[in-house]
N, C-alpha and C positions, 0 to 999 in steps of 0.2 A: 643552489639557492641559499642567501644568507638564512639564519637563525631569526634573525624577525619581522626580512620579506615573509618567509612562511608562517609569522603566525599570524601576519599582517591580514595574508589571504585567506587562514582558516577561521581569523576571526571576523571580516566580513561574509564569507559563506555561509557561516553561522548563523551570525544576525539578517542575512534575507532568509535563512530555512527558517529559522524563528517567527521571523514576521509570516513568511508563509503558514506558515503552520497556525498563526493566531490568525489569520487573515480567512484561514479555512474555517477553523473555529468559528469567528464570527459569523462567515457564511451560514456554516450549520446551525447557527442559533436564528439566525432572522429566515431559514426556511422552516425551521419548529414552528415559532410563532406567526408566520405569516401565510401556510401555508393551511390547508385544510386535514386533518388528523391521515386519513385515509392515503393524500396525494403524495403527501411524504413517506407513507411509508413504502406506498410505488417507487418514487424517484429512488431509493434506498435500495431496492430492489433489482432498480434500472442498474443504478450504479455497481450495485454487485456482480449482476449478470455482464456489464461490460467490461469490468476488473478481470475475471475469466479469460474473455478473448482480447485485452492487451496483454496478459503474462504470456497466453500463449503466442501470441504474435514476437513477443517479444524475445522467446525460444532461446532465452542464453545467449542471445547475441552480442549484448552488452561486454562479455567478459570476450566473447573468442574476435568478434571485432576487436577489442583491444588488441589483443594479440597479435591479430595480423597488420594490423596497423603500426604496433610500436615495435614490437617483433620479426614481421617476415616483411616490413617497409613497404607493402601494398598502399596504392592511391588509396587517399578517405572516399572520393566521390563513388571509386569501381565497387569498394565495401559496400557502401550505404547503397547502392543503386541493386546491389544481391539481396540487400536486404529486404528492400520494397519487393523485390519480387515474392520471396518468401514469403512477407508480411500479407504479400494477397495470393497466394497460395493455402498458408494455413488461415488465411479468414473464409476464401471458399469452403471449409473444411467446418471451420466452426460455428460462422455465421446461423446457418441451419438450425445450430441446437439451440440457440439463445432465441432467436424466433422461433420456436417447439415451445423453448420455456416461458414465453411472453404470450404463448397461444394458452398455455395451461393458467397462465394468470389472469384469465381472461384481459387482457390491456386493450383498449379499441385502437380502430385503424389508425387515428391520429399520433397516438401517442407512438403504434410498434413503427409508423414510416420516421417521425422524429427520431427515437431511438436508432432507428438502421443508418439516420443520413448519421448520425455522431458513432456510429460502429464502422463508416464506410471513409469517413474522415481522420479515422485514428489509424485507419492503415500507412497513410503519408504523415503522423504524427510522431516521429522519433528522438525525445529532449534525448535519450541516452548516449546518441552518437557525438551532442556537444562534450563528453567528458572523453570523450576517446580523443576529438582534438585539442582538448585540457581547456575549454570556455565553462570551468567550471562554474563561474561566477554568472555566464549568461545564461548557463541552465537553471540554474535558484532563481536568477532573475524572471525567465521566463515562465516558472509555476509561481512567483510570486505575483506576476502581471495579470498573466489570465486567469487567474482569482480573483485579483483587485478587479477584474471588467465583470467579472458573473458578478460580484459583490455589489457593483454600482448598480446594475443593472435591475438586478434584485430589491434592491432599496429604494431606485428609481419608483418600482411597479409595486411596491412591495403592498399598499391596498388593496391590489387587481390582481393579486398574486393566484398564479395555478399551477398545477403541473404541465401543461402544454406551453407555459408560458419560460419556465424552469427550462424545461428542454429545448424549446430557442436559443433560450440566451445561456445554455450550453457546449451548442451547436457555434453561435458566436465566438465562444471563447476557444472552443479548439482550432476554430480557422485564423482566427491571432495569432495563435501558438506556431502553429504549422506558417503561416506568412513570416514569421520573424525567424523561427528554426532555417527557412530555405535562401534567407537573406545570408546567414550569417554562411550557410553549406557554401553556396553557388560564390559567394565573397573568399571563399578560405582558399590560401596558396596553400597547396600540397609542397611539401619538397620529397616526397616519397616516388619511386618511378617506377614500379612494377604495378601493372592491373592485373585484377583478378578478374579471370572469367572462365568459365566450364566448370567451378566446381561448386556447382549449385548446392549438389548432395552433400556434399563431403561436407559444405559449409553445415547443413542443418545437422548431419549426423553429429560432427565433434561438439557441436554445441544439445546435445540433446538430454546430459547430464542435466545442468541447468535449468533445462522447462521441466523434468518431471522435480526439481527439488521448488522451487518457484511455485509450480502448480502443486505441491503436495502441502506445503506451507500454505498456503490460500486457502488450498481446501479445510487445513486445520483450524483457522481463524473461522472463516466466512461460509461453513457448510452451517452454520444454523440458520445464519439469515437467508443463504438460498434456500431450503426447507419450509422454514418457519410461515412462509402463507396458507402452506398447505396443511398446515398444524395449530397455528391461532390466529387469533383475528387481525385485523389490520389494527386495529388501534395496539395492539400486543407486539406485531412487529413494528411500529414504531416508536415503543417500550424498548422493544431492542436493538434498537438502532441507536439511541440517542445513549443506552450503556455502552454500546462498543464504542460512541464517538468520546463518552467519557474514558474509558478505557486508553482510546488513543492519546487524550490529552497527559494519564498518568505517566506514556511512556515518551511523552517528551525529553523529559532531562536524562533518558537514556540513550535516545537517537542524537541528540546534541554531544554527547559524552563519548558516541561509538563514532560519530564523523572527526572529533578530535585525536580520539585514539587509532585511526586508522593509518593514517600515512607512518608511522613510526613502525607501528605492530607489521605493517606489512614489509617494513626490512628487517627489522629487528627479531622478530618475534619472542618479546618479553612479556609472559603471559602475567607476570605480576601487574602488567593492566590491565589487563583484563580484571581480576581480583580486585584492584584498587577502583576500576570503575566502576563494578556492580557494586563495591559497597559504599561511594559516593552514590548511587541509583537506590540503595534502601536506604539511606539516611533521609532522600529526596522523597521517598514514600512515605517514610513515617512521620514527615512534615505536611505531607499530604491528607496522611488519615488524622492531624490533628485539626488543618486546617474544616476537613470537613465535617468534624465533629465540632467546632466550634461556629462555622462558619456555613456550612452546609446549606443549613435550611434558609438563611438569607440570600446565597447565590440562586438555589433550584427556584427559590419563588420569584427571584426577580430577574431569570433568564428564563425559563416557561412560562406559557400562559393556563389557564385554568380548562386548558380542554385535556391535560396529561395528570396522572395522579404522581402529584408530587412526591406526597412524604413514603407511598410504594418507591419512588425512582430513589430517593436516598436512600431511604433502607438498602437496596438492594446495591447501590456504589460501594458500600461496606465491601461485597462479596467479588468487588472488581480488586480490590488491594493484590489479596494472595496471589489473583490470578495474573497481576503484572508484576508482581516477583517473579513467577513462573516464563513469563515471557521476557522478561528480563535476561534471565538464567539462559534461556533458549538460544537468546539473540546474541552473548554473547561466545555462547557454544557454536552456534554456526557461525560466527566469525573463525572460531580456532579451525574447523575443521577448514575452511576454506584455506586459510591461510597458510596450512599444515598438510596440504594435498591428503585429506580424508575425504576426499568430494564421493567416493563409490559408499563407502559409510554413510555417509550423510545423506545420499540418495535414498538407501535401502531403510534405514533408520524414520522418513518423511512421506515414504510411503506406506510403512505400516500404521503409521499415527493416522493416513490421511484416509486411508481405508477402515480403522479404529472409530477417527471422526464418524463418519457416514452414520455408522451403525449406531456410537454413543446420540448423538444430536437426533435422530429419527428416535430412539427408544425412548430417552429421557423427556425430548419436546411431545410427544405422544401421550407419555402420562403423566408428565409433570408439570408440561406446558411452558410458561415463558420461566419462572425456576429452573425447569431442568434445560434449559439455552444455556442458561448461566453455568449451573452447576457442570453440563457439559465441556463450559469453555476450559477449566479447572481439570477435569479427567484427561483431555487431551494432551494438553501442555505436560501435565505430570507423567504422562506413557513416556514420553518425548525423552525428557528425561531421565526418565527411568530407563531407556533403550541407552540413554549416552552415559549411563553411571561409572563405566570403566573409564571413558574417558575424563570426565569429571572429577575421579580419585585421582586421578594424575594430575590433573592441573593443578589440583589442591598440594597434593605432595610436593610439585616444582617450585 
């Protein structure tokens, strides 16, 4: 591929993850405000709980499907069709716990049957296999779509707004998703001629690196917000909800910088980009902390409404900075290790963090309350790398 076909395509990829990613944004600001304090922090809750069981559904597939697909020349359709099996194999498995944890949140019947049709619909929901047959650009397009439809939807209703109403037009947007994902499947010429089939296991074993590194990084971010009902109140967890979604926003110009940096580093592997994009990524922070010391208290009061305590939620954006350096740090390190076949490191490394989690996010939200969520997110991330510090002297030294 020529030199500026390819940045042609990374630079439209770019700008639909962008818009996606603003288009999410927006979303989460018109359920803040148009939602009732409590519903939102359910939905957020929802949402966590089914983040859960897509990583695990999701089982490292993404990487060993590639594999055999570009690798051992297996049909795309015989892969994807292993993998649905899979996908409701381990939802029979999971499904259980997330209605356990929805039983303990006390959520009524309405909401856990809504909830289960959007956990039973995401089993046939897999954008991941469009990049195994390189439709990279119809995978962004597709989270950037059924966003734009929950967004209209949402603004449509947005007076009448509930949480039973949220989870329709949830429910909505994943049967988009999955209608257009099966258009494109059931349309695609393979030129690949071997099927797979009988090796059910073997698919899920070689791929099982991947769900505990996936699932151990999940647990590291998102064990406060699964805890955290059972620790403060609802209006508290959606205190922290609306930090983590700032959070997310901080680490845009890092995920735009690591989809750039990737196709290069993954032949090349010249880690001086790595180097060179975290500190494009802290230049971008420290434009960040000036913007919201200058600019702060104008954004939070005229994207919230007055049922959230503002000048609390800014103060405490201050203590989100360090904590997406540190994630920053992370995400570029599990780039190296991936790329540098360190994946058994990296495994062992994400599960001591994720079992760390547990313990830190229960201690600290117990007696520190929504502070110690925070202060938690901060200890984790720092374990993290403090376990990869040899690897990190090296990279600095190369």
């Amino acid at each position: 591929m020529k030199l500026l076909n390819l940045f042609k395509i990374l630079t439209v990829n770019s700008s639909v993850q962008l818009l996606f990613r603003i288009s999410s944004l927006i979303l989460a600001i018109v359920l803040i405000n148009n939602l009732k304090v409590e519903d939102f922090a359910n939905f957020q809750i929802i949402k966590n709980a089914i983040g859960y069981l897509l990583i695990s559904m999701e089982f490292g597939f993404f990487h060993y499907g590639n594999t055999l697909y570009n690798k051992n020349l297996y049909k795309f359709k015989s892969i994807l069709f292993n993998l649905i099996k899979l996908r409701i194999l381990i939802f029979l498995i999971v499904f259980p716990l997330i209605i356990i944890y929805f039983n303990f949140n006390e959520f009524s019947k309405e909401v856990m049957v809504l909830s289960s049709i959007i956990c039973f619909f995401l089993i046939l929901s897999y954008e991941g296999a469009l990049v195994t047959i390189r439709k990279n650009l119809q995978w962004n397009l597709i989270f950037l779509f059924k966003t734009l439809l929950f967004l209209l939807l949402v603004l449509f209703y947005k007076d009448e707004l509930n949480l039973i109403k949220v989870l329709n037009f949830f429910i909505y947007s994943v049967i988009f998703s999955i209608v257009i994902q099966y258009i494109i499947y059931l349309s695609f010429k393979d030129e690949n001629v071997k099927t797979l089939k009988n090796r059910f296991f073997k698919f899920a074993f070689n791929a099982k690196n991947y769900l505990i590194i996936s699932l151990s990084n999940h647990f590291t971010v998102y064990m406060g917000l699964t805890i955290s009902p059972f620790l403060i109140s609802k209006s508290e967890v959606a205190i922290y909800a609306i930090l983590l979604l700032v959070l997310e926003v901080l680490l845009i110009p890092l995920f735009q910088l690591q989809k750039i940096i990737m196709p290069d580093y993954s032949k090349f592997k010249n880690r001086q980009m790595i180097l060179k994009s975290l500190t494009l990524f802290l230049i971008a922070l420290v434009v960040g902390i000036l913007i919201h010391y200058f600019f702060g208290n104008f954004f939070f009061n005229l994207l919230l409404n007055d049922n959230y305590p503002i000048d609390q939620i800014i103060r405490y954006v201050y203590f989100l900075f360090p904590i997406a350096l540190l994630r920053g740090l992370i995400t570029m390190i599990n780039l190296y290790f991936y790329y540098n076949n360190l994946i058994l490191f990296q495994r062992r490394i994400s599960l001591i963090t994720a079992f760390f989690s547990l313990f830190v996010f229960f201690v600290f939200g117990k007696y520190l309350g929504l502070k110690g969520f925070i202060l938690s997110l901060f200890f984790v991330e720092l374990l993290f790398l403090i376990l990869s510090s040899k690897f990190i002297i090296k990279l600095i030294r190369s």
